[in-house]
PDBQT receptor file of N, H, CA, C and O in Angstrom, charges set to zero:
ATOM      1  N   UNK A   1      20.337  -1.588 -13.702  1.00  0.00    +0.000 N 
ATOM      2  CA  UNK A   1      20.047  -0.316 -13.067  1.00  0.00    +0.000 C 
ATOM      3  C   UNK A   1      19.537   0.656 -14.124  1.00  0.00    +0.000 C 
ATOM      4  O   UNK A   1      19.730   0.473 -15.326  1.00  0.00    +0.000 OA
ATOM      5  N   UNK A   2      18.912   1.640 -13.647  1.00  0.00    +0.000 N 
ATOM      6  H   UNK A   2      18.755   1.788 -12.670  1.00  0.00    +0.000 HD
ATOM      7  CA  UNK A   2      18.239   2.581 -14.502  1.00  0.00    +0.000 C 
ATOM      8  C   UNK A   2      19.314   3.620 -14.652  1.00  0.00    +0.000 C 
ATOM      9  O   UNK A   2      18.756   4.598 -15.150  1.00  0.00    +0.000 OA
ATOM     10  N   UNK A   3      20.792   3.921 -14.431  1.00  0.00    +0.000 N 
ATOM     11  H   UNK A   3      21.245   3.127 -14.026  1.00  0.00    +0.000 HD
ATOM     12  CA  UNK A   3      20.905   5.174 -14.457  1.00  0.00    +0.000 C 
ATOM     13  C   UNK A   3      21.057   6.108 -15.477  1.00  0.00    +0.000 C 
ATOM     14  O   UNK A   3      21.424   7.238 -15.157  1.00  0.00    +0.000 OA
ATOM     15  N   UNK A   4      20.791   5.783 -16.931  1.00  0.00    +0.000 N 
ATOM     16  H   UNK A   4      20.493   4.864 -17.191  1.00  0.00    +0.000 HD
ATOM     17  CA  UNK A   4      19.983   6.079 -17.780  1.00  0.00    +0.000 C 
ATOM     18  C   UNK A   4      19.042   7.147 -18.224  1.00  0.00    +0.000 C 
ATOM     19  O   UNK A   4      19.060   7.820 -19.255  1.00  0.00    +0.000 OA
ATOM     20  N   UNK A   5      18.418   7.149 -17.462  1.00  0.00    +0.000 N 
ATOM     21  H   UNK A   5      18.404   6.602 -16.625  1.00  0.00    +0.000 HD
ATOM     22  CA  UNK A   5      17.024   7.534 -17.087  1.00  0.00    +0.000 C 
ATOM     23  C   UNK A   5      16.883   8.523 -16.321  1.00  0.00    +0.000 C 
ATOM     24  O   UNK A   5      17.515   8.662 -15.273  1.00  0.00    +0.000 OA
ATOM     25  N   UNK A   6      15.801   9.540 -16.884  1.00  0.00    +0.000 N 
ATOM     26  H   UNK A   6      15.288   9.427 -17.735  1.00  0.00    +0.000 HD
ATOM     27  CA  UNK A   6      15.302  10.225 -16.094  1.00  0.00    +0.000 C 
ATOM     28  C   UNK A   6      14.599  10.410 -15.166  1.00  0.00    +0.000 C 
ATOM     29  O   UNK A   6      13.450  10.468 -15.604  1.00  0.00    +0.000 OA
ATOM     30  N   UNK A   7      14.609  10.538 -14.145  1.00  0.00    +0.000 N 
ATOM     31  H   UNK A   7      15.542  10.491 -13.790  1.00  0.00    +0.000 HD
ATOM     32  CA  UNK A   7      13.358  10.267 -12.752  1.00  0.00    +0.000 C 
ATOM     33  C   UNK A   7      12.641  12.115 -13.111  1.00  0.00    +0.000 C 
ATOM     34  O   UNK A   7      12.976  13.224 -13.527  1.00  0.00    +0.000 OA
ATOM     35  N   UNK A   8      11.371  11.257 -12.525  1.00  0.00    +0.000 N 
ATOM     36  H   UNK A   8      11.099  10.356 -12.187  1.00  0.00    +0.000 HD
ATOM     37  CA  UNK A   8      10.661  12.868 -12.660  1.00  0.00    +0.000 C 
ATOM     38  C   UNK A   8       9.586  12.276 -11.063  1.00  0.00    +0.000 C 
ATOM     39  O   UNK A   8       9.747  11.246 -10.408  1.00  0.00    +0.000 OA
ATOM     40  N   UNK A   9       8.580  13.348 -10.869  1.00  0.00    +0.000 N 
ATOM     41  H   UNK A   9       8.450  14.185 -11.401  1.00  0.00    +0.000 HD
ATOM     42  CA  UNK A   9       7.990  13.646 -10.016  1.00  0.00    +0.000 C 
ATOM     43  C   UNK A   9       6.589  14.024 -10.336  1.00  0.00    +0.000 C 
ATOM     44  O   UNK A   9       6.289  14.063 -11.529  1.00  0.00    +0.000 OA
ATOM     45  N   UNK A  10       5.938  14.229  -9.691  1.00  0.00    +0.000 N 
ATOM     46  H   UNK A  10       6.182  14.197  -8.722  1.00  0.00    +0.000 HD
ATOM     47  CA  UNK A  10       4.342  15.125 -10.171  1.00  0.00    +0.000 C 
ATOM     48  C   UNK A  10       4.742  16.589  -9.607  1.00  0.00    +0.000 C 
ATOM     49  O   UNK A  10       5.495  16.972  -8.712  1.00  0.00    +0.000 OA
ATOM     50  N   UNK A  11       4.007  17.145 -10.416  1.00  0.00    +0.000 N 
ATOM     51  H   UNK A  11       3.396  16.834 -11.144  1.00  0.00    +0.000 HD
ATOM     52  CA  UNK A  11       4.382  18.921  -9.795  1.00  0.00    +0.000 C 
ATOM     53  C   UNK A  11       3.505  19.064  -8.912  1.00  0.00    +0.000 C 
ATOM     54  O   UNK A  11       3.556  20.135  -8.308  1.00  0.00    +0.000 OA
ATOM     55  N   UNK A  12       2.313  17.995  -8.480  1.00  0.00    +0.000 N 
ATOM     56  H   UNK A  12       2.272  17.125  -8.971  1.00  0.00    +0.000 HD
ATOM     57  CA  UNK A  12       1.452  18.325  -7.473  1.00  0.00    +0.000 C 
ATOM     58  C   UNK A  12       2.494  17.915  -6.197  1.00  0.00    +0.000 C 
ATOM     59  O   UNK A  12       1.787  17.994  -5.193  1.00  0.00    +0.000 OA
ATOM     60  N   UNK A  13       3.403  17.647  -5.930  1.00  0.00    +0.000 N 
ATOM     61  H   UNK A  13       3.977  17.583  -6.746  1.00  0.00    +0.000 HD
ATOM     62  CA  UNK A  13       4.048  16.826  -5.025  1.00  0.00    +0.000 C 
ATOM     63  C   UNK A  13       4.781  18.107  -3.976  1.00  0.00    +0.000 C 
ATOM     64  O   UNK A  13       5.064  18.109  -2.778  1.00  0.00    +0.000 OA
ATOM     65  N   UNK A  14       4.881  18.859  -4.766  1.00  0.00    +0.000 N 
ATOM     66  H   UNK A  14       4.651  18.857  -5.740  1.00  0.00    +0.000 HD
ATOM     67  CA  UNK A  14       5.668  20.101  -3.939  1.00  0.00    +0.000 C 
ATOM     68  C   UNK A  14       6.883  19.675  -3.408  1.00  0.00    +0.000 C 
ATOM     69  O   UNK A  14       7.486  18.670  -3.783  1.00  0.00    +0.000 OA
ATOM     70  N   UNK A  15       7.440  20.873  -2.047  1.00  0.00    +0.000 N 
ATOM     71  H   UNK A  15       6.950  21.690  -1.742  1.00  0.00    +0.000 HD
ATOM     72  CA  UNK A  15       8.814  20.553  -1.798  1.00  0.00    +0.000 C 
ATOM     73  C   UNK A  15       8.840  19.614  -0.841  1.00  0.00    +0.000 C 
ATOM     74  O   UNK A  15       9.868  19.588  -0.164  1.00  0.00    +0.000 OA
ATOM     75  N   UNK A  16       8.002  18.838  -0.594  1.00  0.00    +0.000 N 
ATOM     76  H   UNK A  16       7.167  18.859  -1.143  1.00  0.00    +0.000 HD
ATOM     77  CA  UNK A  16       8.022  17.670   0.780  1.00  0.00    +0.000 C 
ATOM     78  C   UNK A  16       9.046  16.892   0.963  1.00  0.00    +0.000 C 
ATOM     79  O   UNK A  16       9.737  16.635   1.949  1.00  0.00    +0.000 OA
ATOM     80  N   UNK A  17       9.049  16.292  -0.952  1.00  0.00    +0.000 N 
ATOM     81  H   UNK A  17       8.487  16.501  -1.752  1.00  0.00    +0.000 HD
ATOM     82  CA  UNK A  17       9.900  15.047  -1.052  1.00  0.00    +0.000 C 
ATOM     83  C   UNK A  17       9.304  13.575  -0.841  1.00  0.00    +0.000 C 
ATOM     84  O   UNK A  17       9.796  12.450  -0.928  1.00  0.00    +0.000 OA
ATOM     85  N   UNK A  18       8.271  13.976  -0.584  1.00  0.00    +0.000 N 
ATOM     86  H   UNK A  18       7.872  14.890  -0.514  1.00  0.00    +0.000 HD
ATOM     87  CA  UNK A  18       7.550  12.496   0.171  1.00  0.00    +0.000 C 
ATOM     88  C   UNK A  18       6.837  11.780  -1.365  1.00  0.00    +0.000 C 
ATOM     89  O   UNK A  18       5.671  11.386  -1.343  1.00  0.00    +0.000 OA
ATOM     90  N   UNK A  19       7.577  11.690  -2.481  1.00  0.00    +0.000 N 
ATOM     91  H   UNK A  19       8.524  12.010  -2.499  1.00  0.00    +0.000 HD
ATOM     92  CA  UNK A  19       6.891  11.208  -3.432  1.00  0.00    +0.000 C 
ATOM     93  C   UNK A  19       7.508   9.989  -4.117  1.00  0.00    +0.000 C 
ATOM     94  O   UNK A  19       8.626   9.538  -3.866  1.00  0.00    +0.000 OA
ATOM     95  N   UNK A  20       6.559   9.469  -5.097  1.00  0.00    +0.000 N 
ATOM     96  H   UNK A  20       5.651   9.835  -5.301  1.00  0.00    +0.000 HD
ATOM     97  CA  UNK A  20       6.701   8.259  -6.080  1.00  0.00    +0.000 C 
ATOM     98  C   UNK A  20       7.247   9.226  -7.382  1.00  0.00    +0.000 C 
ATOM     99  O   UNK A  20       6.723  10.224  -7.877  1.00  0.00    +0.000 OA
ATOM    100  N   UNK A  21       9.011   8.245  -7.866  1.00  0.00    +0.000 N 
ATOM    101  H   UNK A  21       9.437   7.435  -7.464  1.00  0.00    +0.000 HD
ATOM    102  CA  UNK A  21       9.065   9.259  -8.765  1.00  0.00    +0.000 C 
ATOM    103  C   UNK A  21       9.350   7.654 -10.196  1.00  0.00    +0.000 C 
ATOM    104  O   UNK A  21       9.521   6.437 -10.121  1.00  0.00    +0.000 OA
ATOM    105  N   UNK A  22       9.263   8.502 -11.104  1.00  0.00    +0.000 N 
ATOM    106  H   UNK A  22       9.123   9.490 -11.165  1.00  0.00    +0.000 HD
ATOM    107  CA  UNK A  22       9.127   7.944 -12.563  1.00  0.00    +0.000 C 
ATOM    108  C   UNK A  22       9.966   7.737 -13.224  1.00  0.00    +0.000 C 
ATOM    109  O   UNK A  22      10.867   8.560 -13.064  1.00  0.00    +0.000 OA
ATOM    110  N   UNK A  23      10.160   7.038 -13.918  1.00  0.00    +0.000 N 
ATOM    111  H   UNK A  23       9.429   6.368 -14.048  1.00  0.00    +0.000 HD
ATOM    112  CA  UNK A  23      11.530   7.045 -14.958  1.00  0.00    +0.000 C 
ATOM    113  C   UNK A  23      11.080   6.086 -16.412  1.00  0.00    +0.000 C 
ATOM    114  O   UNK A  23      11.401   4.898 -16.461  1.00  0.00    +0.000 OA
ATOM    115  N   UNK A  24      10.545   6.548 -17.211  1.00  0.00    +0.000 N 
ATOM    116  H   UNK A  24      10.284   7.512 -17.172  1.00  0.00    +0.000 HD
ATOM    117  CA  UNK A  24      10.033   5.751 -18.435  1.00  0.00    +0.000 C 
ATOM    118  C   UNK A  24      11.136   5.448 -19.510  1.00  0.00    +0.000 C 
ATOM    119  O   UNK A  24      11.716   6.362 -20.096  1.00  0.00    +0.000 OA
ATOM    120  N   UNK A  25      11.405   4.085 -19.747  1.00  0.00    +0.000 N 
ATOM    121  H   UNK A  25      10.934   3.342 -19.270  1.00  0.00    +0.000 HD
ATOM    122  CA  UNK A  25      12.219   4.086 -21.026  1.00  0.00    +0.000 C 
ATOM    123  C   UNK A  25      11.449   3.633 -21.851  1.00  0.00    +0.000 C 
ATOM    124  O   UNK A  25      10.223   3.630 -21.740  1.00  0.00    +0.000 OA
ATOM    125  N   UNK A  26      12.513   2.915 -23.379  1.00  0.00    +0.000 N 
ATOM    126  H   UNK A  26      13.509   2.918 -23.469  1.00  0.00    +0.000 HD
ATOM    127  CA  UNK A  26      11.468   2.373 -24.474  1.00  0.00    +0.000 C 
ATOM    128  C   UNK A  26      10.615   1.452 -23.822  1.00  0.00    +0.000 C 
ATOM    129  O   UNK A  26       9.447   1.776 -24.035  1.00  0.00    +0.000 OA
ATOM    130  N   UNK A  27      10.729   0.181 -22.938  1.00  0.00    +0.000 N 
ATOM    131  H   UNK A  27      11.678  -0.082 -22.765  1.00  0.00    +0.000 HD
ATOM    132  CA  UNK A  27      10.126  -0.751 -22.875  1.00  0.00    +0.000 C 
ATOM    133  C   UNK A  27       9.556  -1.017 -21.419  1.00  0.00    +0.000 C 
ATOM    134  O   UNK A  27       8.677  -1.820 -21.108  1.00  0.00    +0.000 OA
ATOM    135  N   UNK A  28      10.319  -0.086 -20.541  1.00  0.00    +0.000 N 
ATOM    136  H   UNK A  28      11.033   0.567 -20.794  1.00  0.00    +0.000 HD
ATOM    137  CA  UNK A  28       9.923  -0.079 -19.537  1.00  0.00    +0.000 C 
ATOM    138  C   UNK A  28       9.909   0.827 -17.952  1.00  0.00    +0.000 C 
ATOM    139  O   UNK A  28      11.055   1.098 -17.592  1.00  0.00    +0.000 OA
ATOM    140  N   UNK A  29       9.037   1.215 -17.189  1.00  0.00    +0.000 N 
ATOM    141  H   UNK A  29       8.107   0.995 -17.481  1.00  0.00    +0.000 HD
ATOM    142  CA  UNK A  29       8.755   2.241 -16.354  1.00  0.00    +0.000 C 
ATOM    143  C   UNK A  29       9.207   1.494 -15.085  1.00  0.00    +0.000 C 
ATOM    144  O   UNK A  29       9.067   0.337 -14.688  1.00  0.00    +0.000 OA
ATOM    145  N   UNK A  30       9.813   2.619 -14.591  1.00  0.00    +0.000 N 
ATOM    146  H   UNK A  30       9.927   3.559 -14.913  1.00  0.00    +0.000 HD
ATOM    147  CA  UNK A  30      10.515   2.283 -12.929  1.00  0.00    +0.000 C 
ATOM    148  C   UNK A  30      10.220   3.385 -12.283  1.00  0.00    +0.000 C 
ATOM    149  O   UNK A  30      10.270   4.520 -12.759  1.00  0.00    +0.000 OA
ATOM    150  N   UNK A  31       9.825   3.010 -10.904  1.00  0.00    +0.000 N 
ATOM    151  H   UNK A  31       9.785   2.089 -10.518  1.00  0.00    +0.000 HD
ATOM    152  CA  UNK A  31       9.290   3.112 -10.000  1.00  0.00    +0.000 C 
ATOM    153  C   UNK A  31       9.814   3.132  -8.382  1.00  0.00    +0.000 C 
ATOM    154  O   UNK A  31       9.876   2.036  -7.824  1.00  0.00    +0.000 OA
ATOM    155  N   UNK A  32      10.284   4.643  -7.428  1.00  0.00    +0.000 N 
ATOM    156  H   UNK A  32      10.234   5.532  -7.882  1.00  0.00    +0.000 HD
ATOM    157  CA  UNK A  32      10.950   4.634  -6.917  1.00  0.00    +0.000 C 
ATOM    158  C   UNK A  32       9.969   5.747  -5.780  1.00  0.00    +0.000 C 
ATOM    159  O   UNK A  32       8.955   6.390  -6.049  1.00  0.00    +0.000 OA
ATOM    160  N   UNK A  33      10.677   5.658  -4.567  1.00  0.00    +0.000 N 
ATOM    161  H   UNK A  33      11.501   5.135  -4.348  1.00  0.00    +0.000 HD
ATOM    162  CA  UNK A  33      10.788   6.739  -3.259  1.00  0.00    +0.000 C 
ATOM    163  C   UNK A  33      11.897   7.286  -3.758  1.00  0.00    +0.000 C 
ATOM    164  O   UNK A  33      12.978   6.868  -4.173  1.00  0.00    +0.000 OA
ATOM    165  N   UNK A  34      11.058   8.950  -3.537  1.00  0.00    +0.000 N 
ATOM    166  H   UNK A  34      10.180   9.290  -3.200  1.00  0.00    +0.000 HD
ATOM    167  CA  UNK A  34      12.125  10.500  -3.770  1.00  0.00    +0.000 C 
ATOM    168  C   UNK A  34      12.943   9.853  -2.456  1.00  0.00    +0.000 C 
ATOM    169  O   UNK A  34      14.078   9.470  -2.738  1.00  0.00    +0.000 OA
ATOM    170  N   UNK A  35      12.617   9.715  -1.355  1.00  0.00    +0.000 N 
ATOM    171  H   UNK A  35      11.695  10.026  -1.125  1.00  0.00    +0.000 HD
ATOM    172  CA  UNK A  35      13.298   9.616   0.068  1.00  0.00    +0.000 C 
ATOM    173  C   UNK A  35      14.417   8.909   0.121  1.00  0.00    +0.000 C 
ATOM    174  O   UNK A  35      15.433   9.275   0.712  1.00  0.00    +0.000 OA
ATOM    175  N   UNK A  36      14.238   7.510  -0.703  1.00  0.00    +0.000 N 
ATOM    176  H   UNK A  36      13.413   7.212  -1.184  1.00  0.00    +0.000 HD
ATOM    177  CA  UNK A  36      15.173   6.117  -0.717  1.00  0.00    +0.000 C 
ATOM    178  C   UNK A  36      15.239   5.668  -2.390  1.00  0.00    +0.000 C 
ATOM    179  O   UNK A  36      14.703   4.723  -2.969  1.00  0.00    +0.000 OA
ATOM    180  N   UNK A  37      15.938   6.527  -2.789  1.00  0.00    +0.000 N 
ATOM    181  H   UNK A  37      16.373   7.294  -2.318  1.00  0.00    +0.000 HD
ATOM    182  CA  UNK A  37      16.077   6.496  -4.716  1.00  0.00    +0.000 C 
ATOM    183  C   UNK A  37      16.826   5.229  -4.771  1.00  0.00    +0.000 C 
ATOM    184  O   UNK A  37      17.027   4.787  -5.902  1.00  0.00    +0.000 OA
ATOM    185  N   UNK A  38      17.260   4.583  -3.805  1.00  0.00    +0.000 N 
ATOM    186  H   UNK A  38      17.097   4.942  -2.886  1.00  0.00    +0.000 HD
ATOM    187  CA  UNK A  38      17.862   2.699  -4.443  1.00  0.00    +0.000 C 
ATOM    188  C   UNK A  38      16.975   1.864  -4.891  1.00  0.00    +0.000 C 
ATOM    189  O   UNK A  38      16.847   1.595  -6.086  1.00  0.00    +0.000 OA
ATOM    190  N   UNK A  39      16.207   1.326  -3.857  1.00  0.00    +0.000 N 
ATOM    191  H   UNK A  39      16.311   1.544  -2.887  1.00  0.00    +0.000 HD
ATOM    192  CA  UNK A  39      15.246   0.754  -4.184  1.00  0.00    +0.000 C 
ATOM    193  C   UNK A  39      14.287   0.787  -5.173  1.00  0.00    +0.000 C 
ATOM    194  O   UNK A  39      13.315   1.293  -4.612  1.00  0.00    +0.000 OA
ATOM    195  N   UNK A  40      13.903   0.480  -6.628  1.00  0.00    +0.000 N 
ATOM    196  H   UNK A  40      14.692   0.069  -7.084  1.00  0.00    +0.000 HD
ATOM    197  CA  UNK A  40      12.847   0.746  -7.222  1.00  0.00    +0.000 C 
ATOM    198  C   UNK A  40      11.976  -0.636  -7.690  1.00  0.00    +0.000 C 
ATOM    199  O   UNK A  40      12.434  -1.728  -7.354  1.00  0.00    +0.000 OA
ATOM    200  N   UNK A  41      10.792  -0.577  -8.423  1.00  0.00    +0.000 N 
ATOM    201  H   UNK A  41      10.419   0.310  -8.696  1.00  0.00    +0.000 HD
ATOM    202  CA  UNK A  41      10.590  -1.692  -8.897  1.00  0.00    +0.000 C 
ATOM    203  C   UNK A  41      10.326  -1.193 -10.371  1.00  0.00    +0.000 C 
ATOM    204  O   UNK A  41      10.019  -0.063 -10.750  1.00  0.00    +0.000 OA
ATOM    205  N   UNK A  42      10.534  -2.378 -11.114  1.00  0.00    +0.000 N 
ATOM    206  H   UNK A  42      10.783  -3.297 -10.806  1.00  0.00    +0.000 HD
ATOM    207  CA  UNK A  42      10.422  -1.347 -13.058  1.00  0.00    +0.000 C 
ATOM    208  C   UNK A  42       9.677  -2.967 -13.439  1.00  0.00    +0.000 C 
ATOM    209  O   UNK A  42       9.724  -4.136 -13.056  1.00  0.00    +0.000 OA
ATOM    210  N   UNK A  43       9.022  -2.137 -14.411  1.00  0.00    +0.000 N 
ATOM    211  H   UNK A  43       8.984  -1.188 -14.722  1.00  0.00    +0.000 HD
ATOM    212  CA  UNK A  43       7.585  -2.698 -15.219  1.00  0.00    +0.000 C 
ATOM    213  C   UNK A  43       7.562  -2.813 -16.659  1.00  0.00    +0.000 C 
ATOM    214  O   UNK A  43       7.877  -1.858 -17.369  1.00  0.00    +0.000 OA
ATOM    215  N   UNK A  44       7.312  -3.598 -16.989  1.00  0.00    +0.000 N 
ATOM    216  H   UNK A  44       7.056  -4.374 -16.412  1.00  0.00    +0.000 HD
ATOM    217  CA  UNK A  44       6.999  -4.082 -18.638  1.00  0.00    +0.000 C 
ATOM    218  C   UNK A  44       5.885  -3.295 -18.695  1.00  0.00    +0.000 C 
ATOM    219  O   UNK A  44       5.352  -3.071 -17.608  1.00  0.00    +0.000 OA
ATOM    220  N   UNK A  45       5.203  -2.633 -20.033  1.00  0.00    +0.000 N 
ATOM    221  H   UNK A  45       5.636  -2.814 -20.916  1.00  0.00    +0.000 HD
ATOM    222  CA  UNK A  45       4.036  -2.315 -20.584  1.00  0.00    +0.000 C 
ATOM    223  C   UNK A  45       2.866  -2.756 -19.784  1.00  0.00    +0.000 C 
ATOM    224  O   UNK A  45       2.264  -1.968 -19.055  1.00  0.00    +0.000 OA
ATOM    225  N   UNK A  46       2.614  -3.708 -19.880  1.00  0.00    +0.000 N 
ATOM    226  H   UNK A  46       3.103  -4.348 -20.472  1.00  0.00    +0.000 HD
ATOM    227  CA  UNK A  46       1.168  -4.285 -19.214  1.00  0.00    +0.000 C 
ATOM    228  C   UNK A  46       1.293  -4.247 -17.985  1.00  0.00    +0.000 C 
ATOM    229  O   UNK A  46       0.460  -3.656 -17.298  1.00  0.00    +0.000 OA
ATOM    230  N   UNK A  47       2.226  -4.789 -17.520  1.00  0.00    +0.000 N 
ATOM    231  H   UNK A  47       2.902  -5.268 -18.079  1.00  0.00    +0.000 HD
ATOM    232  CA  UNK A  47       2.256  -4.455 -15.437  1.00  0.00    +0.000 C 
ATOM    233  C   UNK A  47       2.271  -3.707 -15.267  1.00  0.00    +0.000 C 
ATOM    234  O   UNK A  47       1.981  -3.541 -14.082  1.00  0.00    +0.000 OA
ATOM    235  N   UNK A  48       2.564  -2.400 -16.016  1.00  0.00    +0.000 N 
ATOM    236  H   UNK A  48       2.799  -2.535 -16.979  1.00  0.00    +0.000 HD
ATOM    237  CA  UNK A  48       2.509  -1.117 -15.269  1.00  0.00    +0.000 C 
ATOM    238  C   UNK A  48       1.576  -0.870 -15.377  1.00  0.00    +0.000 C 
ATOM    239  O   UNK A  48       1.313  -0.286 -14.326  1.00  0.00    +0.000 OA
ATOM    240  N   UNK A  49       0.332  -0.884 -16.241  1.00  0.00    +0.000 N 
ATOM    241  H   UNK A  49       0.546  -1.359 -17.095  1.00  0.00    +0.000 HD
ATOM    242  CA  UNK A  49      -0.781  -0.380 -16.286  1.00  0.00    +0.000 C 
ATOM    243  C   UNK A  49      -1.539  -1.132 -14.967  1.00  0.00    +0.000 C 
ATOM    244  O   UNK A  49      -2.082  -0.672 -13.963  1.00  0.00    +0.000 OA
ATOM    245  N   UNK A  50      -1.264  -2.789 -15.557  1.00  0.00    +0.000 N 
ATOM    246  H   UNK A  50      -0.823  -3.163 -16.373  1.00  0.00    +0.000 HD
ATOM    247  CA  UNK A  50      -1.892  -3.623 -14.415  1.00  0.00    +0.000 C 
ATOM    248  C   UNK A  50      -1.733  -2.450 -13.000  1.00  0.00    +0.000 C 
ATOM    249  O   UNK A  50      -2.722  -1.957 -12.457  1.00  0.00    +0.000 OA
ATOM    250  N   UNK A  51      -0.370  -2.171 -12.598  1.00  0.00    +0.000 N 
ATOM    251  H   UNK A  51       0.434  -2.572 -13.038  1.00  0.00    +0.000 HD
ATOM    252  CA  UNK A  51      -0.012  -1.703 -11.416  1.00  0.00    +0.000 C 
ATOM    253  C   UNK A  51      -1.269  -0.379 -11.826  1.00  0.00    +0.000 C 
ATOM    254  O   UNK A  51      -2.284  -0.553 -11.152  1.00  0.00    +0.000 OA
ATOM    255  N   UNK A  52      -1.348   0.640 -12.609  1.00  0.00    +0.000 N 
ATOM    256  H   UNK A  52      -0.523   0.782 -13.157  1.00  0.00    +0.000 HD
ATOM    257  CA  UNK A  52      -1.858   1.859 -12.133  1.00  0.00    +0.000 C 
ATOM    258  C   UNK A  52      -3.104   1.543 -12.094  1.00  0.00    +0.000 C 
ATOM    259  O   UNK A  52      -3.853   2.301 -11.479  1.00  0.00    +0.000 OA
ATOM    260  N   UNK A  53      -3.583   0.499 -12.656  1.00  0.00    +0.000 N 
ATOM    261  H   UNK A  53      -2.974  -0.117 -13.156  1.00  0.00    +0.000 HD
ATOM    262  CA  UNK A  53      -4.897   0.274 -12.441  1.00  0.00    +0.000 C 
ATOM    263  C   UNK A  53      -5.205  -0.301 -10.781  1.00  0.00    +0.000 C 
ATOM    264  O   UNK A  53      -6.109   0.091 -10.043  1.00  0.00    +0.000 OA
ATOM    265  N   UNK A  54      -4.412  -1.087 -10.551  1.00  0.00    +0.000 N 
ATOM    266  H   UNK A  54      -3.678  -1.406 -11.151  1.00  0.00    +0.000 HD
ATOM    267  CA  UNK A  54      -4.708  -1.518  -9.355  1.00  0.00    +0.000 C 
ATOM    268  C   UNK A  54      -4.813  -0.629  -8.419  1.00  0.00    +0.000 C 
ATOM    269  O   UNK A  54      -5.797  -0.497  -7.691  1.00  0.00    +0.000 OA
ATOM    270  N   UNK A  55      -3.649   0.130  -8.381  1.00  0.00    +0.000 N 
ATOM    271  H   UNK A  55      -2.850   0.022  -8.972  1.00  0.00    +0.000 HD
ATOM    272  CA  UNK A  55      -3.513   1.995  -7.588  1.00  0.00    +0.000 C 
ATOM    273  C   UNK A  55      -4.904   2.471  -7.436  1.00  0.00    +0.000 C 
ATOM    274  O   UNK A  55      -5.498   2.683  -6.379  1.00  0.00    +0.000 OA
ATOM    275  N   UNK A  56      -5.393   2.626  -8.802  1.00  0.00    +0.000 N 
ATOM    276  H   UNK A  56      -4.910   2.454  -9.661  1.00  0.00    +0.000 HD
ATOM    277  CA  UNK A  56      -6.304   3.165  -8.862  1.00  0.00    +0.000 C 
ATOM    278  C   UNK A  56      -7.983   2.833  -8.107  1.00  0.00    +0.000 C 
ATOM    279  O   UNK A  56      -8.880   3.664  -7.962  1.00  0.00    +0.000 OA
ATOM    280  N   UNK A  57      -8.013   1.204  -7.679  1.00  0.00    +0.000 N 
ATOM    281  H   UNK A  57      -7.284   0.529  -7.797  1.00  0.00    +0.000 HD
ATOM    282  CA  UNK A  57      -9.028   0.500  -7.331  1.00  0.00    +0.000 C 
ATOM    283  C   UNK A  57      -8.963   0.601  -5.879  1.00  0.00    +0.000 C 
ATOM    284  O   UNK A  57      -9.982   0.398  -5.221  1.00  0.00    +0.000 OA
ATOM    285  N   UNK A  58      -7.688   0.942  -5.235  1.00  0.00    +0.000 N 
ATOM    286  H   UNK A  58      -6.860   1.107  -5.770  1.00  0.00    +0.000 HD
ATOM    287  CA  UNK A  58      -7.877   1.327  -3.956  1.00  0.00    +0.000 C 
ATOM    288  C   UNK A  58      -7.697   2.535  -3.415  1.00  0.00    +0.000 C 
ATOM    289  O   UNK A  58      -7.919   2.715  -2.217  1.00  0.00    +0.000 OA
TER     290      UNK A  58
């Protein structure tokens, strides 16, 4: 578990709540719903990029 870690947000996200929030350690980034904070998925270096790149292609 991450609880560790800091979760953050984008400040573009406002008070909705409806967001993807962050949590970076040394080796690796996790990945969660503000809505449902259990569930996350966390990433080694390269998958995460892999992942934002992919984000990014669609």
């Amino acid at each position: 578990m991450n609880n560790d870690k800091t979760w953050r947000k984008s400040t573009y996200s406002g008070a909705g709540n409806n967001c993807v929030e962050l949590a970076v350690g040394r080796s690796t980034t996790s990945v969660r719903d503000s809505k449902r904070p259990g569930p996350r998925l966390t990433f080694g270096e390269r998958p995460f990029r892999a992942f934002l790149t992919a984000l990014r292609q669609t």
